[in-house]
C-alpha positions in Angstrom: 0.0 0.0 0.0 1.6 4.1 -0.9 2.3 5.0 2.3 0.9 7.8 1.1 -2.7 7.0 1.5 -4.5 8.3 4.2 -7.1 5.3 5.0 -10.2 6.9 6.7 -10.6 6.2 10.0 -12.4 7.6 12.9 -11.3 9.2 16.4 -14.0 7.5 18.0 -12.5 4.1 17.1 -10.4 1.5 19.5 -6.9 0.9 18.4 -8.2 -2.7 17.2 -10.9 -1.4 15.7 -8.5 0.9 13.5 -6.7 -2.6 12.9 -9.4 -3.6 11.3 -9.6 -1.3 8.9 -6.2 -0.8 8.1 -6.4 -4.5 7.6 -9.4 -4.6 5.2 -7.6 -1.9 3.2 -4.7 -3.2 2.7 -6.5 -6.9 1.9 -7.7 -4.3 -0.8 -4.5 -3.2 -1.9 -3.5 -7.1 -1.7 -6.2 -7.9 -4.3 -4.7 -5.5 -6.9 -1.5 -6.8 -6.1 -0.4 -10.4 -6.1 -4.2 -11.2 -5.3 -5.9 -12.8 -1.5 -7.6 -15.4 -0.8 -11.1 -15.4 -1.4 -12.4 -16.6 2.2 -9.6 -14.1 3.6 -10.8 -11.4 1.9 -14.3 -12.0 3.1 -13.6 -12.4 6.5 -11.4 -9.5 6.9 -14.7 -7.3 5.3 -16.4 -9.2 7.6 -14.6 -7.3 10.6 -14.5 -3.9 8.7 -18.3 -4.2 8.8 -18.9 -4.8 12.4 -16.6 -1.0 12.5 -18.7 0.6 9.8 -22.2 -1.3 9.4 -23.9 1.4 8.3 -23.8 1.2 4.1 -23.6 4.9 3.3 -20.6 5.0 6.2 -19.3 2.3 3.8 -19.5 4.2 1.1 -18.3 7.2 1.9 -15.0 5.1 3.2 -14.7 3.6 -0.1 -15.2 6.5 -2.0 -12.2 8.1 0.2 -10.0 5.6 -0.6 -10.6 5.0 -4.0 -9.7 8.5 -4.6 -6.4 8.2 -3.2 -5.0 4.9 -4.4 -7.2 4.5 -7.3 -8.4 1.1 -6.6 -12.3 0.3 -6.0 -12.9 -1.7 -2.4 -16.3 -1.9 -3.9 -15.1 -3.6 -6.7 -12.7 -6.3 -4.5 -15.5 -6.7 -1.8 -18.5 -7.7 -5.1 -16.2 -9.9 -7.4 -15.6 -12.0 -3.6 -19.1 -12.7 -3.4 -19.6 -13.6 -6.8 -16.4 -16.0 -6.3 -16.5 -19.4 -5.2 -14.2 -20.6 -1.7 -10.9 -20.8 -2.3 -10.8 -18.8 -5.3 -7.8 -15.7 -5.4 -9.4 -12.6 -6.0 -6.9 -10.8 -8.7 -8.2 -7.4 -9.8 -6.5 -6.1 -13.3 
C-alpha cells in the first residue's frame, strides 16, 4: 500500500478497531496486487463491517479511498461474493 494514503478512520475508534480497517484496506491493496484469498478477503470485510455497518458510512469510506490509491474496495468486496471458496481474487 503508498504510504501515502491516508485510509479513513475515525477518532472515536479503539486501536483494534482501527486494525481492522487498516487490515481490510490493505487486503484491498492485496487484491490489486499479487491477489488474497477469497475466504480471507471475506472475512477480513467481515470485521470492517462490524466498524462501519452502516452502508452509506461504507460508502463514503470507499469513496475516500478509492480516490487516493485509485483502486475500487467496492469492486474487491462484489467480485468476492460472486467467487467461489478458495478462489484468489486478482483485480486487473
Amino acid at each position: 500500500m503508498a504510504s501515502e494514503i491516508n485510509i479513513p478512520i475515525s477518532m472515536n475508534w479503539s486501536k483494534d478497531e482501527v486494525v481492522h480497517v487498516v487490515n481490510f484496506y490493505e487486503a484491498v491493496d492485496q487484491a490489486y496486487g499479487k491477489g488474497i484469498n477469497r475466504d480471507r478477503l471475506l472475512a477480513i470485510y467481515n470485521q470492517f463491517k462490524q466498524i462501519i455497518p452502516s452502508k452509506s458510512e461504507e460508502k463514503q469510506h470507499f469513496k475516500d479511498y478509492e480516490k487516493q490509491s485509485g483502486q475500487s474496495a467496492y469492486h474487491v468486496v462484489k467480485k468476492a461474493k460472486e467467487y467461489e471458496s478458495g478462489d484468489m481474487i486478482v483485480m486487473k
